[in-house]
C-alpha positions as CSV (number, residue, x, y, z in Angstrom):
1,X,0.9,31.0,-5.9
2,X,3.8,31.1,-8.5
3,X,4.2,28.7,-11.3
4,X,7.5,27.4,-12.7
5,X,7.6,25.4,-16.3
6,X,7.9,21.9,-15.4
7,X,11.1,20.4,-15.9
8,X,11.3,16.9,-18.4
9,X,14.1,14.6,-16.5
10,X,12.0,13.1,-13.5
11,X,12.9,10.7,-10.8
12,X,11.7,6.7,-11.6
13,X,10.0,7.2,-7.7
14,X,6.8,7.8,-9.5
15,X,6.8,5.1,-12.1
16,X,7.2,2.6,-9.4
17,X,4.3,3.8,-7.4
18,X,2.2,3.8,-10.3
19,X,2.6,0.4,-11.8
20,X,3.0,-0.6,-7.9
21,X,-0.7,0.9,-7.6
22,X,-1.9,-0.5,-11.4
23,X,-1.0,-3.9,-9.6
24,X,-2.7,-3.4,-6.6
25,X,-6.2,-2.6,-9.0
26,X,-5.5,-6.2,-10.7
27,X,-5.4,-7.4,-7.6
28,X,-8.0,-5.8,-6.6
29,X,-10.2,-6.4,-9.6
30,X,-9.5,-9.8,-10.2
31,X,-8.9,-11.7,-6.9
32,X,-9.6,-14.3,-5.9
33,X,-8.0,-15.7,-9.8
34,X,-9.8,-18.7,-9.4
35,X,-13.1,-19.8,-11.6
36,X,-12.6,-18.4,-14.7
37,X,-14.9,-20.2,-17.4
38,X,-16.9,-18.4,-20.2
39,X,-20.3,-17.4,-19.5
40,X,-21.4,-16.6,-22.7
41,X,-21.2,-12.7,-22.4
42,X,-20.2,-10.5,-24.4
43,X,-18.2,-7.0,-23.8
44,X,-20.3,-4.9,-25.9
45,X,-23.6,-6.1,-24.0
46,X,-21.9,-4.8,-20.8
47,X,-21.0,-1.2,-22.6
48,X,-24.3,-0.8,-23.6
49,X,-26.4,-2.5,-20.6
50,X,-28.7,0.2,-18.4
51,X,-26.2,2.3,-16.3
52,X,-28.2,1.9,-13.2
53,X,-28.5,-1.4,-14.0
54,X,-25.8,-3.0,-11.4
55,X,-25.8,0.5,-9.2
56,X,-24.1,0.8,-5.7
57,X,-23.6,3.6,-3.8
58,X,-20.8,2.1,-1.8
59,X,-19.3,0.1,-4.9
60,X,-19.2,3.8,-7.2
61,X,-17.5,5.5,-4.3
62,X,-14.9,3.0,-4.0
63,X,-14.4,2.8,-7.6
64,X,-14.0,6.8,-7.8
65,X,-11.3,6.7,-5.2
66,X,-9.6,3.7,-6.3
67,X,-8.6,5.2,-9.6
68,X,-7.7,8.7,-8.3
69,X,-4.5,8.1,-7.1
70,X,-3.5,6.0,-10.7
71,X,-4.4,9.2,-12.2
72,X,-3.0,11.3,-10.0
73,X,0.5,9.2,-10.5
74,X,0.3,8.9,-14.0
75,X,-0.7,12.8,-14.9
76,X,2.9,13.5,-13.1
77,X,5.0,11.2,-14.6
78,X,2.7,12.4,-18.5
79,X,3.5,16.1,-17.0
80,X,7.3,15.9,-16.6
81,X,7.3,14.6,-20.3
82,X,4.6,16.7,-22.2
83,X,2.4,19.5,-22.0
84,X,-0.6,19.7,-20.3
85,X,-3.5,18.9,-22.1
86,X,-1.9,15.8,-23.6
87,X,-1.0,15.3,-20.0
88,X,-4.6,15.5,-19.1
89,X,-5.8,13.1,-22.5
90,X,-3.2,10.4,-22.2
91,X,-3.6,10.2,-18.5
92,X,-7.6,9.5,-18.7
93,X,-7.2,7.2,-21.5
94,X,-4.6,5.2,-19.4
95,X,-7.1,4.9,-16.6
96,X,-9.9,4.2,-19.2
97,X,-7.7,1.2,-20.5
98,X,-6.8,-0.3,-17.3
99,X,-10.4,-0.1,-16.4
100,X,-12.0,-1.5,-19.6
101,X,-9.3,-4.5,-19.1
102,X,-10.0,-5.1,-16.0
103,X,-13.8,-5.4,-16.9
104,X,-13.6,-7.5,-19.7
105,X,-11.3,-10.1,-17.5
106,X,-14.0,-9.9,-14.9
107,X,-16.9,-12.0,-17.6
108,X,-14.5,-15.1,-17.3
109,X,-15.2,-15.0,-13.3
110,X,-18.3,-16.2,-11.7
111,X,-18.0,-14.2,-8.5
112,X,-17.0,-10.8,-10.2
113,X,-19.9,-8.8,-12.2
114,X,-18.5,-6.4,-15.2
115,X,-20.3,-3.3,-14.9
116,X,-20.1,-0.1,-17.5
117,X,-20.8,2.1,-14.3
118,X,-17.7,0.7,-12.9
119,X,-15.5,1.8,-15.9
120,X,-17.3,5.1,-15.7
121,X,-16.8,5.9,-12.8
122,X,-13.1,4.4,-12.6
123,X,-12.5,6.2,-15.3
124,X,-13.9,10.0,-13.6
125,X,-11.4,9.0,-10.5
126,X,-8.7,8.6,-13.0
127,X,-9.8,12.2,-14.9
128,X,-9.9,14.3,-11.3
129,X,-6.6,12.5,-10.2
130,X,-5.0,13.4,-13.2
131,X,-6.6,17.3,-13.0
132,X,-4.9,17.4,-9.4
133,X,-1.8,16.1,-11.1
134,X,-1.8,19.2,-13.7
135,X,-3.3,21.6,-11.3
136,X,-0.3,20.7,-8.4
137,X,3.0,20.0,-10.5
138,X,4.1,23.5,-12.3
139,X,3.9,24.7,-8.5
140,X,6.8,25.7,-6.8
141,X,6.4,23.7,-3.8
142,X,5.9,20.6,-5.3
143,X,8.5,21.0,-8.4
144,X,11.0,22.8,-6.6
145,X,11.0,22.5,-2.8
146,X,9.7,19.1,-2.7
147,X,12.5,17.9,-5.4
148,X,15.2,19.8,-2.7
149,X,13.8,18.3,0.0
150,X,14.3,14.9,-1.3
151,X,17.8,15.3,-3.0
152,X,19.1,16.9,0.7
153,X,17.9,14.1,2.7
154,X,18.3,11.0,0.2
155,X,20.8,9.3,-2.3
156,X,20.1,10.3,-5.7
157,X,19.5,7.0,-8.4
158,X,16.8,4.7,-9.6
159,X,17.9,2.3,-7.0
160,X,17.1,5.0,-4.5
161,X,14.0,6.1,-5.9
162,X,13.1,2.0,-6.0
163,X,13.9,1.8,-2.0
164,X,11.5,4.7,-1.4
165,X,9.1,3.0,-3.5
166,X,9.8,-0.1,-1.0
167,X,8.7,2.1,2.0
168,X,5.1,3.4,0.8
169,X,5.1,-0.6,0.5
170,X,5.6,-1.4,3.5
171,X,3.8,1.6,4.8
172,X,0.7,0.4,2.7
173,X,1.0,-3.1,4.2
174,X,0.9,-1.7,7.7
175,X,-2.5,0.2,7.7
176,X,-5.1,-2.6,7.9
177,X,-6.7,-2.0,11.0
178,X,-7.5,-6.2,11.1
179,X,-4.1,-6.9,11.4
180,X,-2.3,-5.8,15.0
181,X,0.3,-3.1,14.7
182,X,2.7,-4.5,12.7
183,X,1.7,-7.7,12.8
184,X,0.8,-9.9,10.0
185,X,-1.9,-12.4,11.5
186,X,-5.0,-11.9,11.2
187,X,-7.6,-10.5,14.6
188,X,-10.2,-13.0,14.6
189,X,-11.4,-11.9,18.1
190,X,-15.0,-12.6,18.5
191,X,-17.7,-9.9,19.5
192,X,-18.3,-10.0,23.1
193,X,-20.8,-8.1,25.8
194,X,-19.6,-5.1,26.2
195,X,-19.1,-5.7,30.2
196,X,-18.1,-9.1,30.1
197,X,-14.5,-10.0,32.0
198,X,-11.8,-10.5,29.4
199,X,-8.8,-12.7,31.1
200,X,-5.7,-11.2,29.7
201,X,-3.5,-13.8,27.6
202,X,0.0,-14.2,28.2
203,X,2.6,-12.3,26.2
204,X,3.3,-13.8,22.9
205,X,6.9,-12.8,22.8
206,X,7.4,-15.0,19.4
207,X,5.2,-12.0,17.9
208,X,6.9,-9.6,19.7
209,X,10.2,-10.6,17.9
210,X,8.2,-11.1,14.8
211,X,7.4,-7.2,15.1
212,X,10.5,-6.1,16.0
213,X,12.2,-7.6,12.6
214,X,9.1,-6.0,10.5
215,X,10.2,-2.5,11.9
216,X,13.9,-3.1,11.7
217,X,13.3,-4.1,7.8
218,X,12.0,-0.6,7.1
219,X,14.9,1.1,9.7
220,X,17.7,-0.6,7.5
221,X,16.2,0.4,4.2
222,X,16.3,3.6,5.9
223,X,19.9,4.1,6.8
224,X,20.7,2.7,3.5
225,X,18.6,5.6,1.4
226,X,19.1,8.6,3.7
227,X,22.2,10.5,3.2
228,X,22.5,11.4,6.8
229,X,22.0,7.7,8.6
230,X,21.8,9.7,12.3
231,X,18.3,10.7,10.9
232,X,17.4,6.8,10.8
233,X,15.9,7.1,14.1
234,X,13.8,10.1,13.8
235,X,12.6,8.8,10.3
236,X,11.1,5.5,11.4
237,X,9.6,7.2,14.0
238,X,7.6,9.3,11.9
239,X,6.9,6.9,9.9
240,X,5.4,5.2,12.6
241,X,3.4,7.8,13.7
242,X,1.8,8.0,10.1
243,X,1.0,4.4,10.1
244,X,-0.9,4.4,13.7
245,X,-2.7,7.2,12.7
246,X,-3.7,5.9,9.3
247,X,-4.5,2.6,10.8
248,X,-6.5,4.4,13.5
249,X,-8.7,6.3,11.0
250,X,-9.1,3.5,8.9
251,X,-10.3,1.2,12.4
252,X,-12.4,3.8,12.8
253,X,-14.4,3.7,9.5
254,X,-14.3,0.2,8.7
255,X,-14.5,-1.4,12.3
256,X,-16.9,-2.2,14.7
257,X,-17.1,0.0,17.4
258,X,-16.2,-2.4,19.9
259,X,-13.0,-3.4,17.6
260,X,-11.3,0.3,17.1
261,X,-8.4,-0.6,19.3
262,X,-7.9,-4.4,19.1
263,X,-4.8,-3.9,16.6
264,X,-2.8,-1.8,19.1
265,X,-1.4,-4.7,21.8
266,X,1.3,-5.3,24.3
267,X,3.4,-7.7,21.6
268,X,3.6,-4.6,19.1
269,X,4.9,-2.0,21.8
270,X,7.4,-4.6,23.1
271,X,8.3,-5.1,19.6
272,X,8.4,-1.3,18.3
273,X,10.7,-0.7,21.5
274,X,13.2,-3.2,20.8
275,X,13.3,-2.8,16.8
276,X,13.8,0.7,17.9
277,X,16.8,0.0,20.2
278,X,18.7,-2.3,17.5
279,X,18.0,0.1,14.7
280,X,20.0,2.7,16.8
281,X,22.8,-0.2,17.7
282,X,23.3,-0.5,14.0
283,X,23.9,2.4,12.8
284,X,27.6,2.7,12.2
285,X,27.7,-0.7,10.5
286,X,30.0,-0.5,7.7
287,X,27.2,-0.5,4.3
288,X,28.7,-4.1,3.5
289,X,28.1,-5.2,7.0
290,X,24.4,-3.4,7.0
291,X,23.6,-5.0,4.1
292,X,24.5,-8.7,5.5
293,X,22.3,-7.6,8.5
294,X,19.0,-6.4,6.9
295,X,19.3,-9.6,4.8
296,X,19.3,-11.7,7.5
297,X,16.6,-10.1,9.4
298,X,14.3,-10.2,6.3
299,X,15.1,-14.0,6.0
300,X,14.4,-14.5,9.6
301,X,11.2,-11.9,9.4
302,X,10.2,-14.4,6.4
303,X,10.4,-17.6,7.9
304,X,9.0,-16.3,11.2
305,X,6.2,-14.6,9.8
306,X,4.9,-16.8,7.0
307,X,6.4,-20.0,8.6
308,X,4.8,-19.9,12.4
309,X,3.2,-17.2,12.7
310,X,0.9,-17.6,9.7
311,X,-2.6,-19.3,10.9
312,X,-5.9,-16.9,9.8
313,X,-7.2,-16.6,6.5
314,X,-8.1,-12.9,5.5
315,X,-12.4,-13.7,5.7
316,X,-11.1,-14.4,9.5
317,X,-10.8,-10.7,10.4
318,X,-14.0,-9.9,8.4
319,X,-16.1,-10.2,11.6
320,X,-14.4,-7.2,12.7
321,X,-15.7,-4.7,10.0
322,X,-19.1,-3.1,9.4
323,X,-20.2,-5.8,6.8
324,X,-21.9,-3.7,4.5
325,X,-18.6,-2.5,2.5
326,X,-18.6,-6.5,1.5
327,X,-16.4,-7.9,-1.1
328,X,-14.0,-4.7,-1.5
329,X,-13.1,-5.7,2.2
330,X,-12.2,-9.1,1.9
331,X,-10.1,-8.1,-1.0
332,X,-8.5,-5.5,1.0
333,X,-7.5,-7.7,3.6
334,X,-6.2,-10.5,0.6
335,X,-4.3,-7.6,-0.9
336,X,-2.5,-6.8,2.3
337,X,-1.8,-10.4,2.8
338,X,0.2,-10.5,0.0
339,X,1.9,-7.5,-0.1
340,X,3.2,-8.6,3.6
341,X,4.4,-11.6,1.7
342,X,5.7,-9.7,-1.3
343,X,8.1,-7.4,0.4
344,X,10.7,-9.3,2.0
345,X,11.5,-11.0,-1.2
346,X,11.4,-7.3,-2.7
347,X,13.5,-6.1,0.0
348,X,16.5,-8.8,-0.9
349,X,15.8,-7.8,-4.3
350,X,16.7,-4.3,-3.1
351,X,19.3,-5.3,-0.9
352,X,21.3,-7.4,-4.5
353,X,20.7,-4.5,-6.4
354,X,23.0,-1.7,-4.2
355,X,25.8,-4.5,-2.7
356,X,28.3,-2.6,-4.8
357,X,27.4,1.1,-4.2
């Protein structure tokens, strides 16, 4: 496959992912922030405690994937500045730092253990993402046609490359499989006999709306990033489609058998249609007008959601998941708690930052 040197100016698209991601491992790593006391431990008694001493299988898998994508993120931006082998050395060392910070924060709290296995192995995830970061980003599909790809469908700009950072976001928030399909409350559905009569409840339509403005959020950032706004449409669609099928491979791993298909209901369809249909009425909005329009619909998405709509607590849903992936799930469903909480505020942020353009 050819080569090509890589170039030095970059787009900001990948900075924001990666301190977006370094967040999420704070999160992550130090949730729930509560309880923090000394406990008369000292850092260099972790470093040097027996390896195998607070082992997992589950937890050093988890911690190997966590980092990969921080690597991964942080090798490209390194890459676009500086050759590879510093690349490779500044990259690792980033991951190493966030890693060892992360476990030194984690004496001050009770419920967290600080482990040298962790940083070890957080810091081989943060080594192979940044090797696939070197390996991927002198080639000519990802430094050329990827780069063209982009620039033909989207506005150039840091403010551009922020919005698209906005829709992994949202995209990200999306994919918990205890949460309903676009939704943001919680499934705390109980397990049942597997053929015992379910009555069907009657059709929240007050979710239904709430849906339909969570998809029209991501629609209007759309038609204000794509060049072409008739591909607004076709864009959220596909973005749809890699949501559900994220969400359903995710069910699938970390769900009960029984649950696979509880976050796919009759409020999200109703919802997706009609978010759908108003997305394609507002299309030739003048960009002022648009702009008034999202806002509102993110205020109203806000209030609905987080004001009426807000009842279960993230350990609600944790009935609904094969138990023995324990605290990482729990902070999984905190973290996509708040980043459904985050984004609207983000998104007016957004919406402020282009009024003039």
């Amino acid at each position: 496959m050819r080569e090509i040197p890589v170039s030095s100016p970059r787009p900001r698209l990948r900075i924001y992912l990666a301190a977006g991601y370094a967040l999420f491992i704070v999160y992550a790593s130090l949730s729930p922030f509560t309880g923090w006391q000394e406990q008369g431990l000292e850092f260099s008694a972790v470093l040097t405690a027996p390896l195998m001493q607070t082992y997992s299988l589950s937890d050093a898998v988890v911690n190997l994937l966590a980092y990969i994508p921080f690597g991964l993120l942080l090798g490209l931006i390194l890459r676009a500045r500086s050759g590879a082998g510093w690349s490779v050395l500044l990259a690792t060392l980033g991951g190493m730092a966030l890693s060892a910070a992360m476990e030194y924060a984690q004496m001050y709290l009770p419920v967290r253990i600080s482990s040298n296995l962790d940083l070890l192995t957080n810091s081989i995830g943060a080594l192979a993402g940044v090797l696939l970061a070197i390996s991927i980003a002198p080639r000519a599909w990802f430094a050329l046609h990827l780069a063209s790809w982009r620039m033909r469908l989207f506005h150039a700009g840091a403010g551009a490359d922020f919005g698209l950072a906005l829709v992994a976001l949202w995209m990200f928030a999306q994919i918990n499989p205890s949460l309903p399909m676009l939704g943001n409350v919680f499934i705390s559905e109980a397990a049942r006999a597997p053929f015992a009569v379910v009555h069907p409840e009657p059709l929240n339509w007050l979710e239904s709306v709430t849906v339909a403005l969570n998809l029209l959020m991501p629609g209007m950032l759309l038609l204000t990033l794509l060049r072409q706004r008739r591909h607004a449409v076709s864009a959220l669609l596909l973005v749809l489609c890699v949501v559900a099928l994220t969400k359903f491979v995710a069910a699938a791993v970390l769900l009960k058998s029984w649950a696979l298909l509880l976050w796919l209901n009759s409020e999200a369809m109703f919802g997706i249609f009609a978010g759908v249909l108003l997305l394609a009425a507002v299309v030739r909005l003048s960009h002022l007008r648009l702009l008034w329009f999202t806002a509102l619909v993110t205020l109203a998405y806000l209030g609905l959601a987080h004001g009426l709509l807000d009842r279960h607590a993230p350990s609600s849903a944790m009935r609904l998941y094969q138990l023995q992936y324990g605290h990482h799930l729990l902070n999984y469903n905190g973290l996509s708690q708040t980043v459904a909480l985050v984004f609207p505020f983000l998104m007016l942020g957004y919406l402020w930052r282009i009024r003039e353009q």
